[in-house]
N, C-alpha and C positions, 0 to 999 in steps of 0.2 A: 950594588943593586943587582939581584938577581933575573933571571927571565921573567918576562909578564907570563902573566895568567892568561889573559887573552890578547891579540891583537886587532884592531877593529880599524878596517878599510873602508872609509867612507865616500861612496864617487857619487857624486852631483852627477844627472843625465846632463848629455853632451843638448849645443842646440839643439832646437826645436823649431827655429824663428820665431815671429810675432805671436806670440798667443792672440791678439785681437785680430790678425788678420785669416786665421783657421774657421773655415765653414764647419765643420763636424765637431762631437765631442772629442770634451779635452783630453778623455782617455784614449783616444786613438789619433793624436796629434804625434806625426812621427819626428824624426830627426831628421833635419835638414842636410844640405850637400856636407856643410860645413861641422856640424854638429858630428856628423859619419868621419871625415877626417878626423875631428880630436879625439873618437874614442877611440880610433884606429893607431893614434898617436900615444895614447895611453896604455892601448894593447902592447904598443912594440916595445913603449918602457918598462914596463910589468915585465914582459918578456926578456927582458933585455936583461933586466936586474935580478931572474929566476926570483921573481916572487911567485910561489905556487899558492893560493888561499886554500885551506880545507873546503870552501864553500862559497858560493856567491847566492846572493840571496836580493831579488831586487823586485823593484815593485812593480806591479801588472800595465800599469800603464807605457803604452808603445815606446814612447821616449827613451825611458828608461829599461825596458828590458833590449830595444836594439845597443844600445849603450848596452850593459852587459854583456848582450852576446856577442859581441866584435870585441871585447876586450877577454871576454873567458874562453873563447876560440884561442888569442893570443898565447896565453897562458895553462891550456887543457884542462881546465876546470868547466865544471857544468852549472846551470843559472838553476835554482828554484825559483817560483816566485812567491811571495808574500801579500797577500792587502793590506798587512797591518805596515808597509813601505808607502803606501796610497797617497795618505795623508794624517797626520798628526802626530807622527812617529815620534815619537820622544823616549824617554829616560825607560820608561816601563816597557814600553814596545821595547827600545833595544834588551835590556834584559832578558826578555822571555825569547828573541829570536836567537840569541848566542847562548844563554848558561841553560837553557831546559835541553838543546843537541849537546852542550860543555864543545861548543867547536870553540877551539882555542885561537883561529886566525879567518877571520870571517871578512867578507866585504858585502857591502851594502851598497843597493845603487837604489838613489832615490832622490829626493826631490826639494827643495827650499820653499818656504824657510824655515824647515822642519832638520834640515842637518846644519844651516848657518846656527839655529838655537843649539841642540842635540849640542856639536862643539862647546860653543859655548859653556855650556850647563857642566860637561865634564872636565873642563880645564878651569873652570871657576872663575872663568874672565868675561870682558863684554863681549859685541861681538863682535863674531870671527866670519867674516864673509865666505861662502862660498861658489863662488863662480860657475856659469857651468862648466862641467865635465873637468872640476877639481878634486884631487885626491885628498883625505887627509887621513893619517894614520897614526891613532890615538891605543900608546900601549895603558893596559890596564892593571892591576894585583888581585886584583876580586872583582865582585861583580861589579854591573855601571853602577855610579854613586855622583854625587855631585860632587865637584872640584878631586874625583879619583885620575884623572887619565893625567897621561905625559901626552903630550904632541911630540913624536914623533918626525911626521913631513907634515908639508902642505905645500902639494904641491899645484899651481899652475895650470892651465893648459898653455898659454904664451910662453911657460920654460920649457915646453917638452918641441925635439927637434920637428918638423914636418913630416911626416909619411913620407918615401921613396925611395 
């Protein structure tokens, strides 16, 4: 088997805390103490393993872009952001965010249970939970399709070492 076509980096935002216990909109609900460690923890594995992505592309809500940007700091890559990461992302959405740039190693930060399905749907299996601020890297041969991806990793935040 030769190299994939694309590789597609999927990062759940890190916490957030209780969604029911945030007074403001849920689009400006940030990341908590805890939630700022794991993607800091995910920056230093990405880093660690010289994964560079062509692009990070994550969705506008607070969560999720501080999650990006503590992890693409790690790695010197820069965030775009996306709405169509917001909410309902699935199979179509990712298609048009990876093949219309042809970026052949993308990552996505976004949200459930819009990437526990997304997984799912590309591995042609049930579901595949995603935790927050879990990695999963889904290599592809052409565009997204259902049951086209290989899995890759999936990884964790509980296997990745602490920050320090």
């Amino acid at each position: 088997m030769g190299k994939a076509r694309f590789e597609i980096y999927l990062v759940r935002h890190a916490d957030a805390g209780d969604p029911g216990a945030w007074q403001g909109a849920d689009a400006d609900r940030p990341l908590s103490s805890k939630g700022t460690r794991q993607a800091e923890r995910m920056g230093k594995f990405l880093a660690g393993i010289g994964l560079h992505p062509d692009r990070i592309v994550s969705s506008p809500k607070l969560r999720a872009r501080q999650t990006a940007d503590i992890v693409a700091a790690a790695v010197g890559t820069s965030v775009t952001l996306d709405d169509r990461l917001a909410e309902g992302f699935d199979l179509a959405r990712l298609r048009a965010v990876i093949v219309e740039p042809n970026s052949s190693r993308t990552m996505l930060v976004g949200h459930d249970p819009d990437f526990s399905d997304l997984v799912a749907e590309l591995l042609g299996t049930g579901a595949v939970p995603m935790s927050k601020s879990t990695l999963a890297r889904i290599d592809l041969d052409a565009p997204p399709a259902p049951n086209g991806g290989r899995l890759r990793w999936l990884v964790p935040p509980d296997a990745l070492k602490p920050a320090g």
